[in-house]
mmJSON file of the N, C-alpha and C atoms, coordinates in Angstrom:
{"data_MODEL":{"atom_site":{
"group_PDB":["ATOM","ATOM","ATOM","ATOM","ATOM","ATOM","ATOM","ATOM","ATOM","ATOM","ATOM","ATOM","ATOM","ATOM","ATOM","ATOM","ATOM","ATOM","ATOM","ATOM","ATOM","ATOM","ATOM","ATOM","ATOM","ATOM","ATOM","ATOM","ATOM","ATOM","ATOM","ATOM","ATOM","ATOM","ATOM","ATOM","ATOM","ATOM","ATOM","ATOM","ATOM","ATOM","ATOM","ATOM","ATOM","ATOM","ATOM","ATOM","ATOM","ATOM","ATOM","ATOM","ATOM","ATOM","ATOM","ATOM","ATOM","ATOM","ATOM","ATOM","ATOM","ATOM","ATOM","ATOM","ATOM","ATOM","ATOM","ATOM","ATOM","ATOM","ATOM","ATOM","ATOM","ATOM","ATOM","ATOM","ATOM","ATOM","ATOM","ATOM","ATOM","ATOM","ATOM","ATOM","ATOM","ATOM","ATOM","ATOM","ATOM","ATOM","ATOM","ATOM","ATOM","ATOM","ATOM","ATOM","ATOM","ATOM","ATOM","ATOM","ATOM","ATOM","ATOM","ATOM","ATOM","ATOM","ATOM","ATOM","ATOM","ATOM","ATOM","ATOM","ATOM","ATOM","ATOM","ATOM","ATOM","ATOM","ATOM","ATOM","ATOM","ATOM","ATOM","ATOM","ATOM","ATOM","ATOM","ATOM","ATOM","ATOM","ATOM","ATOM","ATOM","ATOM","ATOM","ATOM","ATOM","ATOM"],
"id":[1,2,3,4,5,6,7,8,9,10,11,12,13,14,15,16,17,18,19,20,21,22,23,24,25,26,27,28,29,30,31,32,33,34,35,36,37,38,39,40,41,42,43,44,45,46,47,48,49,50,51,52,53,54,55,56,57,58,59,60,61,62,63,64,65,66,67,68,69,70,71,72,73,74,75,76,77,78,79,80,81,82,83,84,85,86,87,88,89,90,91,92,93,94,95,96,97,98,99,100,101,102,103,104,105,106,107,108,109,110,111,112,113,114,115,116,117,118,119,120,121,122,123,124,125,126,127,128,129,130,131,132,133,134,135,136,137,138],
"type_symbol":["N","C","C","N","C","C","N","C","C","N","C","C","N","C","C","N","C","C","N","C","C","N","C","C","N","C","C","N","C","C","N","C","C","N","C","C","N","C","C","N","C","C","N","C","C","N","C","C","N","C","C","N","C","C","N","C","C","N","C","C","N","C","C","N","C","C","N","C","C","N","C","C","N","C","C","N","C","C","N","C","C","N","C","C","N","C","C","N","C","C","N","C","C","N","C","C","N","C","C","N","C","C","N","C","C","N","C","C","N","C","C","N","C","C","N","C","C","N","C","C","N","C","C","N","C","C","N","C","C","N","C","C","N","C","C","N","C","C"],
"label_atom_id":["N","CA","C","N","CA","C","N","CA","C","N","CA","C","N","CA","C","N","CA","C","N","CA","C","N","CA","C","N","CA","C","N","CA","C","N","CA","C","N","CA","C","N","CA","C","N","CA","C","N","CA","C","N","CA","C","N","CA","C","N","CA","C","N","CA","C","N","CA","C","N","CA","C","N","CA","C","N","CA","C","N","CA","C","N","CA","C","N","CA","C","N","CA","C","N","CA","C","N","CA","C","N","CA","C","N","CA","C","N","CA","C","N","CA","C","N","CA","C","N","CA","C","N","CA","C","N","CA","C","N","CA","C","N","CA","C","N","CA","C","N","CA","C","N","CA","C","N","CA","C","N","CA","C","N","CA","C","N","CA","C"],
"label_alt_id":[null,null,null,null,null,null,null,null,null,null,null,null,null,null,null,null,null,null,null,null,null,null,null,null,null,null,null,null,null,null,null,null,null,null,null,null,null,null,null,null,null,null,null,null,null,null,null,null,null,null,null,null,null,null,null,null,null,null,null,null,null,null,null,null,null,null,null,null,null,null,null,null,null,null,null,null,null,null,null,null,null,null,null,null,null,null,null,null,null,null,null,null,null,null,null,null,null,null,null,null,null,null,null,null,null,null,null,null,null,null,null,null,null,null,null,null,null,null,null,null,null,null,null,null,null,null,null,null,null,null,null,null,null,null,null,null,null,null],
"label_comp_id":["UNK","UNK","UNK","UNK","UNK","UNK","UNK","UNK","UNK","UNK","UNK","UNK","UNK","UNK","UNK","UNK","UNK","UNK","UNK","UNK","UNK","UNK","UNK","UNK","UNK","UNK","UNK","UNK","UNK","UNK","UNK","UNK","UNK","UNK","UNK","UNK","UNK","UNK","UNK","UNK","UNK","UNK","UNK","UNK","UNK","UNK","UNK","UNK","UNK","UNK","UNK","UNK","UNK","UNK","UNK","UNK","UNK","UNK","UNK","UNK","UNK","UNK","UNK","UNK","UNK","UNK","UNK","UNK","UNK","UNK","UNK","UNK","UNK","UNK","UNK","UNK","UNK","UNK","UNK","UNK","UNK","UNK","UNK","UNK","UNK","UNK","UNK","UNK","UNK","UNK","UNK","UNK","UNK","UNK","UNK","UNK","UNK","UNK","UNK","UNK","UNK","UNK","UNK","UNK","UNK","UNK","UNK","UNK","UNK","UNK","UNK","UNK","UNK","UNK","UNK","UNK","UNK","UNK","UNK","UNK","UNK","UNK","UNK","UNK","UNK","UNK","UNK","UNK","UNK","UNK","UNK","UNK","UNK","UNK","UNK","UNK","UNK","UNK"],
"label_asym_id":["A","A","A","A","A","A","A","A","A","A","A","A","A","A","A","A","A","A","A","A","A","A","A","A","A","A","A","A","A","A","A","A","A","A","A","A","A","A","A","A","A","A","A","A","A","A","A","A","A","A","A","A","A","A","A","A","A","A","A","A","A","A","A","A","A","A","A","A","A","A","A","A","A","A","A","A","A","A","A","A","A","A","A","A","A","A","A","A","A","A","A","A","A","A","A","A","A","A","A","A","A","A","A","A","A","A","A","A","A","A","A","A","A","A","A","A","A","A","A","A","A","A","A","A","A","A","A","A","A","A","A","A","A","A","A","A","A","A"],
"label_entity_id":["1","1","1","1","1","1","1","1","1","1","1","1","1","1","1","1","1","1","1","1","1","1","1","1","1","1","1","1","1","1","1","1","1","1","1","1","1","1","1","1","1","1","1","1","1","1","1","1","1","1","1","1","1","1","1","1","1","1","1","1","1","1","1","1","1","1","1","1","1","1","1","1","1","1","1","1","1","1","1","1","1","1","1","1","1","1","1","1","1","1","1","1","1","1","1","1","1","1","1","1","1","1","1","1","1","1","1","1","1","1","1","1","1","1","1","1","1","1","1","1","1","1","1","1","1","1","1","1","1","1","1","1","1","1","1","1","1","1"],
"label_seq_id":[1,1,1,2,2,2,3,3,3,4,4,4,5,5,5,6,6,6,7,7,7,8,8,8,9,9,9,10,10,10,11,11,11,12,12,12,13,13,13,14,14,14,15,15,15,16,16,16,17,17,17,18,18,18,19,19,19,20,20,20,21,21,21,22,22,22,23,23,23,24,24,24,25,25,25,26,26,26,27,27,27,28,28,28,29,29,29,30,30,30,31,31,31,32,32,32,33,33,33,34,34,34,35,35,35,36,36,36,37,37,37,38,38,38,39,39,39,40,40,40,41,41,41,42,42,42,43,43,43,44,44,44,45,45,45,46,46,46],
"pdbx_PDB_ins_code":[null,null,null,null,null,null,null,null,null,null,null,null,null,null,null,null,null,null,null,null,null,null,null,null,null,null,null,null,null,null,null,null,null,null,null,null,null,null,null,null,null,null,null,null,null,null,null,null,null,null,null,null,null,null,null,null,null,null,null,null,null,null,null,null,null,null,null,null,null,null,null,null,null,null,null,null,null,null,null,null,null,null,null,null,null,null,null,null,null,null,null,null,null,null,null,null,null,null,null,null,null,null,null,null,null,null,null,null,null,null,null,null,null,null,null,null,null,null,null,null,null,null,null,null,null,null,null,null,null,null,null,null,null,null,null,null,null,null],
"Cartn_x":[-27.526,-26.593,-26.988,-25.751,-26.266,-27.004,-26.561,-27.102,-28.579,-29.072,-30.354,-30.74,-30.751,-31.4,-31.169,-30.574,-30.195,-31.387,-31.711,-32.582,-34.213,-34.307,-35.443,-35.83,-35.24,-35.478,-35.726,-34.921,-35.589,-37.35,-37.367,-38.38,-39.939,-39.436,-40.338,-40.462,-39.67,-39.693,-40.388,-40.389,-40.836,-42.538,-42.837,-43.67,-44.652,-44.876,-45.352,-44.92,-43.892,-43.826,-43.039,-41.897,-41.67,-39.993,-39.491,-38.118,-37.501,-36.8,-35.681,-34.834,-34.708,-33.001,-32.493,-30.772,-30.0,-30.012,-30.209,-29.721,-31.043,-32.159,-33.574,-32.971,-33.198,-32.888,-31.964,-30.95,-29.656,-30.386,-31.65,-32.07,-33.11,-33.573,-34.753,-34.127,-34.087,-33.222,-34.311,-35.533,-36.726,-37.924,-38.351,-39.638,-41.144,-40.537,-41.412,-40.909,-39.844,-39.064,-39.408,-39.5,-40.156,-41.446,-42.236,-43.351,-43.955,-43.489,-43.786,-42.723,-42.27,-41.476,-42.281,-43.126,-43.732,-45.325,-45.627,-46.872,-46.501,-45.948,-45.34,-45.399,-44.685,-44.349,-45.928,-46.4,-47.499,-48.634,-48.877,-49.547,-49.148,-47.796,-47.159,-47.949,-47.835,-48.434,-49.967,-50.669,-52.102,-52.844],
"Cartn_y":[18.355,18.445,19.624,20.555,21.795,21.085,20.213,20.047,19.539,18.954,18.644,19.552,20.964,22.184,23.203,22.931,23.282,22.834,21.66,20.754,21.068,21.114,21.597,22.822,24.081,25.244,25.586,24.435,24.855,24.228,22.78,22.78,23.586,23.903,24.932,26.052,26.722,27.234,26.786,26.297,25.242,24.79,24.522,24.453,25.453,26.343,27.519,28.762,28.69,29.856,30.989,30.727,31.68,31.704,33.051,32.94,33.321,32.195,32.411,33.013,33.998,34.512,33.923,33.801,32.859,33.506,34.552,35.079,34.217,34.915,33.839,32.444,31.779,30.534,29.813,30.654,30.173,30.389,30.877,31.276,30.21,29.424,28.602,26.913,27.016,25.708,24.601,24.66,24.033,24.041,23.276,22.618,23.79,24.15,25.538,26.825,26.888,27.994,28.586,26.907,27.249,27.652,26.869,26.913,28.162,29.095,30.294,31.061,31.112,31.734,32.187,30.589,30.57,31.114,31.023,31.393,32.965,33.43,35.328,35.644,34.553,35.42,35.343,34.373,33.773,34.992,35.419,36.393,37.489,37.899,39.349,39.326,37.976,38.042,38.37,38.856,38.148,40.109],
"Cartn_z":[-22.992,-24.116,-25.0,-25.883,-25.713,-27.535,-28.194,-29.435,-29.149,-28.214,-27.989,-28.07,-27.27,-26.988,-28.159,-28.989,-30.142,-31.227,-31.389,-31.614,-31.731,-29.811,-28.988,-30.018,-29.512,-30.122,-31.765,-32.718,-33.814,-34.284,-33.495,-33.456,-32.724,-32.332,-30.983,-32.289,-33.184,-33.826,-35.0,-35.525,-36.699,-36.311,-35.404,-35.079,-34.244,-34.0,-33.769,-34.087,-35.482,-36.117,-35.664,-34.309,-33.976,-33.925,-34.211,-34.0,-32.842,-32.625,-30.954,-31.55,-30.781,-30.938,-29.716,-29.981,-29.77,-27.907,-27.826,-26.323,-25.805,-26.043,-25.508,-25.252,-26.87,-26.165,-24.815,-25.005,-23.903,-22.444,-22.67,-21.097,-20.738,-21.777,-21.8,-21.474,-19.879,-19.567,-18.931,-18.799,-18.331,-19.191,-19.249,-20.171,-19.688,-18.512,-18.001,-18.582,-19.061,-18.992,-21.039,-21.478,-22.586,-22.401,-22.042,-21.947,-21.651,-20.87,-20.47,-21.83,-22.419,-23.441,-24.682,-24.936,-26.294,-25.944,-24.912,-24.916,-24.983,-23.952,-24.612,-25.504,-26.623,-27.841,-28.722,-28.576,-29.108,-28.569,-27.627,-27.316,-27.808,-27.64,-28.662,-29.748,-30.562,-32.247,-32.197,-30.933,-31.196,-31.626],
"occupancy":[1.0,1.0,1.0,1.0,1.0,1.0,1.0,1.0,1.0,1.0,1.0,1.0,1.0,1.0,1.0,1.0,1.0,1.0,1.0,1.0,1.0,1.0,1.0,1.0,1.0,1.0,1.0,1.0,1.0,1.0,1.0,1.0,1.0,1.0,1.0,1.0,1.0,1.0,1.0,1.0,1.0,1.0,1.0,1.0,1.0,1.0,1.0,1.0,1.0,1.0,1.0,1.0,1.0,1.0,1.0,1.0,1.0,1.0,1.0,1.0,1.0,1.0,1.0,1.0,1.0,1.0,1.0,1.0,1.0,1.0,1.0,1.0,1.0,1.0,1.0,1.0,1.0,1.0,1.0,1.0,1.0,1.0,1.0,1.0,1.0,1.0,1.0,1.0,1.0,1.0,1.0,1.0,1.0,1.0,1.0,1.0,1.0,1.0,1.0,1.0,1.0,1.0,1.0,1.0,1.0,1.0,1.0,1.0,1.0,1.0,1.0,1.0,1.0,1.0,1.0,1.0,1.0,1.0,1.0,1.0,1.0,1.0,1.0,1.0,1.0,1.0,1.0,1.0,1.0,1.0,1.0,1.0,1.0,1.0,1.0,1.0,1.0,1.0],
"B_iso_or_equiv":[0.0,0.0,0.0,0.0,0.0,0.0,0.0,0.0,0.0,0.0,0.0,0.0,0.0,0.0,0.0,0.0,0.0,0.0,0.0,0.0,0.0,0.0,0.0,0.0,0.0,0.0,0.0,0.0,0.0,0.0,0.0,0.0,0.0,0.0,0.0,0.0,0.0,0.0,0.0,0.0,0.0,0.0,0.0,0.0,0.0,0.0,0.0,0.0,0.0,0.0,0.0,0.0,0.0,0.0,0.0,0.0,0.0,0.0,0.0,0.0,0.0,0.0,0.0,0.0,0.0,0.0,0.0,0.0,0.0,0.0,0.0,0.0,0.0,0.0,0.0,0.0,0.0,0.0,0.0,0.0,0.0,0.0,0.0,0.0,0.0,0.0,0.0,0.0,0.0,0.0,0.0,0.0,0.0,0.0,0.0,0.0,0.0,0.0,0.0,0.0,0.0,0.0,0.0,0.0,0.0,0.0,0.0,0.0,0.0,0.0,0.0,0.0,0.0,0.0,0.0,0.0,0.0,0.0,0.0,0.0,0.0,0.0,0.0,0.0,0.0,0.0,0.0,0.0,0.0,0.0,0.0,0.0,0.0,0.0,0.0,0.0,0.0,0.0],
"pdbx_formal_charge":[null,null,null,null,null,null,null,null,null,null,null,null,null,null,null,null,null,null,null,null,null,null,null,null,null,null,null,null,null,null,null,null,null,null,null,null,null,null,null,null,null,null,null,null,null,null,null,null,null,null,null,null,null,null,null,null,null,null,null,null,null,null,null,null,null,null,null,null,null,null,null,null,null,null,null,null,null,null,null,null,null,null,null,null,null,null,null,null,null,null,null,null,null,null,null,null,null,null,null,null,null,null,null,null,null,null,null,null,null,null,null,null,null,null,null,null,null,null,null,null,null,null,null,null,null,null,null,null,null,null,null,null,null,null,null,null,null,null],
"auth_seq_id":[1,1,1,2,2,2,3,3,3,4,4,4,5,5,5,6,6,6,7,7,7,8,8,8,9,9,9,10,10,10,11,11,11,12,12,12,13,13,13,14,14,14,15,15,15,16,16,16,17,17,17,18,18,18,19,19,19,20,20,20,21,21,21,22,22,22,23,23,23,24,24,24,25,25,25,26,26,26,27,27,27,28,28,28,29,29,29,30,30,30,31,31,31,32,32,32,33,33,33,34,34,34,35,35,35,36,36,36,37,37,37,38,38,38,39,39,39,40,40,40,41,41,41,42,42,42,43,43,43,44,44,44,45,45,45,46,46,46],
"auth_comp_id":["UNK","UNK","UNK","UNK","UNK","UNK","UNK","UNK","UNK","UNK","UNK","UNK","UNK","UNK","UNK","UNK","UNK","UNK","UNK","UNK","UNK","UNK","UNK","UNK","UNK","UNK","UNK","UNK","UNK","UNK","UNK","UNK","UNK","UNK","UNK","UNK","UNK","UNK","UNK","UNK","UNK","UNK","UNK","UNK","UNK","UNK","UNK","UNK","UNK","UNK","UNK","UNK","UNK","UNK","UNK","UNK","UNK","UNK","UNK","UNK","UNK","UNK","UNK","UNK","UNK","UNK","UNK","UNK","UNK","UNK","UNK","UNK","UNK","UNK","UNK","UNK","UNK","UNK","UNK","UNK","UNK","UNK","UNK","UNK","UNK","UNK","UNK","UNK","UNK","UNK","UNK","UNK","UNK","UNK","UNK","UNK","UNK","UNK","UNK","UNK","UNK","UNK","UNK","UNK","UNK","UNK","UNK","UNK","UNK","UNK","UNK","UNK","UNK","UNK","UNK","UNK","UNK","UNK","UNK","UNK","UNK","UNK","UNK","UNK","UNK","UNK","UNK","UNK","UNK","UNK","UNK","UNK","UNK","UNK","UNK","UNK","UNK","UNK"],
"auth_asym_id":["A","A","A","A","A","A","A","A","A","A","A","A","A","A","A","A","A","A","A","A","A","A","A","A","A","A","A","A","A","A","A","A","A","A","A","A","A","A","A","A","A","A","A","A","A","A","A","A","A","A","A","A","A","A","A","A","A","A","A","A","A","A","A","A","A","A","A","A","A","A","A","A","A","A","A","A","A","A","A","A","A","A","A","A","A","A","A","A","A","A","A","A","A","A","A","A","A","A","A","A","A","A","A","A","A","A","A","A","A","A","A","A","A","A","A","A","A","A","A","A","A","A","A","A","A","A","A","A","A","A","A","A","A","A","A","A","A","A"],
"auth_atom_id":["N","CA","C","N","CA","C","N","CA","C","N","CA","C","N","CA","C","N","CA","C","N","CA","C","N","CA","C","N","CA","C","N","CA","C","N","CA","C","N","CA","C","N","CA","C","N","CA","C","N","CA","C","N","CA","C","N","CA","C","N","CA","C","N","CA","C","N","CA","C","N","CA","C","N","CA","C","N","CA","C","N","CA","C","N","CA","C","N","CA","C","N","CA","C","N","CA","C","N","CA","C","N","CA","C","N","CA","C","N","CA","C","N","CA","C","N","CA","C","N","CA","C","N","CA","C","N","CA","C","N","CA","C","N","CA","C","N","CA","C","N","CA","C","N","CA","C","N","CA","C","N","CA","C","N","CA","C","N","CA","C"],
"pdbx_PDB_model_num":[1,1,1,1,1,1,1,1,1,1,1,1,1,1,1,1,1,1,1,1,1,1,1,1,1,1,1,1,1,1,1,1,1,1,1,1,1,1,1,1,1,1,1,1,1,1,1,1,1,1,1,1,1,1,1,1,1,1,1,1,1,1,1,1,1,1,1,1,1,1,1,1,1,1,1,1,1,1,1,1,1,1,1,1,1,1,1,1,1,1,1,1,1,1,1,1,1,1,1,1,1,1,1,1,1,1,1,1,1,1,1,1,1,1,1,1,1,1,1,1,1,1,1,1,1,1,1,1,1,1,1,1,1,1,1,1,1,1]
}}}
């Protein structure tokens, strides 16, 4: 459901500080797909 993933993403945001832009998110359809997303960005910041 796209409001779950709607949901998903602000928390993912909210909680590790990082902003999805909306094209990202629409690509992040697996719990892997995050998972490999946030650690990226999380390394970008380092």
């Amino acid at each position: 459901d796209s409001l779950d993933t709607v949901e998903l993403v602000m928390a993912f945001e909210e909680e590790f500080g990082l902003e999805i832009p909306d094209e990202d998110a629409e690509k992040i359809t697996t719990v892997g797909d995050a998972i490999t997303y946030i650690k990226k960005k999380l390394q970008e910041g380092s």
